[in-house]
N, C-alpha and C positions, 0 to 999 in steps of 0.2 A: 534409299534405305536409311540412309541417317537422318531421313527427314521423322521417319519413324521412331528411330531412338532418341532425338528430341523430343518428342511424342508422350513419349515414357517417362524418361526424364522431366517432364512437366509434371506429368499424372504422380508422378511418387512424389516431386514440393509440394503439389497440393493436399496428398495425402500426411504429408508430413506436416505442412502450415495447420491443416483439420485439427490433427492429433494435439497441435501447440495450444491449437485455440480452445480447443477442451480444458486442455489441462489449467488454462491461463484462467478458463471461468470457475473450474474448481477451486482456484488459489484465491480467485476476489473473493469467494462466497465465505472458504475460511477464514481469511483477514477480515471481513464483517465480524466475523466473530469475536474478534483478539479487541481486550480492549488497555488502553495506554495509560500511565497515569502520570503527568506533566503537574510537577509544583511550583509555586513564584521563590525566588528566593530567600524569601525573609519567611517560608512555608507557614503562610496566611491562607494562600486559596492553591485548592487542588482542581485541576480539569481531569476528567475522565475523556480519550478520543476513541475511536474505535480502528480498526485497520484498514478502513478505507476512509478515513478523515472525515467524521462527522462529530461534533462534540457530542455525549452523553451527559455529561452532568457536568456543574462548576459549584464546589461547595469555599465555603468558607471560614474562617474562625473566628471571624468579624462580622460585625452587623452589616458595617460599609465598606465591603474589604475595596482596595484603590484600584482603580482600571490598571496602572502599571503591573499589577500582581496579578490580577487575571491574564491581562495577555501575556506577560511571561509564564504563567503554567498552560494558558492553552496553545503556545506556542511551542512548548516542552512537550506537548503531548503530541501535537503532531511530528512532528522531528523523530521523534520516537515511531510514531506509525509512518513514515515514509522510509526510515532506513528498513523497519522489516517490512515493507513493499518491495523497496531495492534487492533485498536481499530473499525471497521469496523468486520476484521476477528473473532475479540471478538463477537462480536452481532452476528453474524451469525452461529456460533457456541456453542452461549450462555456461552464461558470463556473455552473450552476445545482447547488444542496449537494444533492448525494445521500446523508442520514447512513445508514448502517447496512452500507454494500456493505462493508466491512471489518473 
């Protein structure tokens, strides 16, 4: 008999892992949507990221704005799109670490 109610007890985690992973594909599809915007310091060049870390655009105020300024604003911009991953993946798993969903 309790080989049974381990039985169940499976069938409801999986129904329950089902539910998570729904919900977890809902969350990337709206962080695709969000998008970041990371500056260099000296706010020469802006990156646009999106919320699953793809750069959108890098503009600048300069003709030849310096590699150091770019990567510091698309390094800003992602930073910005992994904390709200973090904190998206948070809510939906209510604070338990789910490494790898991103």
């Amino acid at each position: 008999m309790s080989m049974f109610g381990s039985f169940g007890q499976l069938a409801g985690m999986m129904k329950d892992f089902q539910a998570l992973k729904q919900k977890i594909e809902v969350m990337k599809q709206e962080l695709a949507q969000l998008e970041f915007r990371g500056v260099s310091q000296d706010g020469t060049v802006t990156a646009v990221v999106t919320g699953d870390c793809f750069v959108r655009s890098i503009t600048s105020t300069t003709s030849s704005p310096d590699p150091k300024s770019t990567a510091e604003a698309v390094n800003q911009g992602i930073a910005q799109a992994k904390n709200a991953i973090s904190q998206k993946i948070s809510e939906a798993t209510g604070g338990l670490p789910m490494p790898g969903l991103f």
